[in-house]
N, C-alpha and C positions, 0 to 999 in steps of 0.2 A: 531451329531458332538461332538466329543470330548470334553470335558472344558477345556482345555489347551488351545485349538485353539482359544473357545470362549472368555478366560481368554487375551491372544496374540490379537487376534480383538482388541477388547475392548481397550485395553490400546494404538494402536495403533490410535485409535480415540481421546482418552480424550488429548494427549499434543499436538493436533491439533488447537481445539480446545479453550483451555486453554492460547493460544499464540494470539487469536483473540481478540479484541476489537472492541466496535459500533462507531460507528462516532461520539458521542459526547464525548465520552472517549479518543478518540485518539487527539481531539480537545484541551482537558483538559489537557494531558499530552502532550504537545506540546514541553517542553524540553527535554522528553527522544528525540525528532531527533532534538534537537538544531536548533527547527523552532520556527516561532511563531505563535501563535494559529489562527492567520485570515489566513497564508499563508495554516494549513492543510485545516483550513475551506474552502478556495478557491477551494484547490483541489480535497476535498472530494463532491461538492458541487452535483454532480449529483448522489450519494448513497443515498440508505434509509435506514433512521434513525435506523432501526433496524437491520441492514446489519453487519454481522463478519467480520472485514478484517484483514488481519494480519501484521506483521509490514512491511514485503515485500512489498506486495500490496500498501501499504500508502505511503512507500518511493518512489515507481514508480511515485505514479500518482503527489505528491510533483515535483516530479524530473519533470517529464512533464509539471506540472501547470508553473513552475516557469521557464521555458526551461533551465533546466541544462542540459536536452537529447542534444546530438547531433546531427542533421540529417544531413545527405550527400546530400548535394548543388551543383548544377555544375554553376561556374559561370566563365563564358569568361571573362578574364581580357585583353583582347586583343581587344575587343571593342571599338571606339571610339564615340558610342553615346553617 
């Protein structure tokens, strides 16, 4: 293999990488997503401690913990039960 290629790999792994934080990190910085530290705590709660996630991932599962998601409900307003 070339080193250029190897050199290209490489670099395309480290800012992967580099953008991850562990769950008690991300707990601690709980202002960069203008949350508060029990709400990541809550959402992170079934990760292990030593697990990389990245800010994506953290904002999902926030987003889901706290149902800011939205699901599609069908709900008959025409009911009279």
């Amino acid at each position: 293999m070339n080193i250029k290629k190897q050199i290209r790999q490489h670099a395309d792994v480290i800012p992967n990488d580099l953008n991850k934080r562990s769950k008690q990190e991300w707990i601690e910085s709980a202002v960069v997503l203008k949350r508060e530290r029990f709400e990541i705590a809550g959402a992170l709660f079934d990760c292990a401690d030593d697990a990389l996630l990245s800010q994506q991932e953290v904002i999902q599962k926030v987003d889901a913990y706290l149902g800011l998601t939205t699901k599609e409900e069908t709900v008959n307003v025409d009911t009279t039960e």
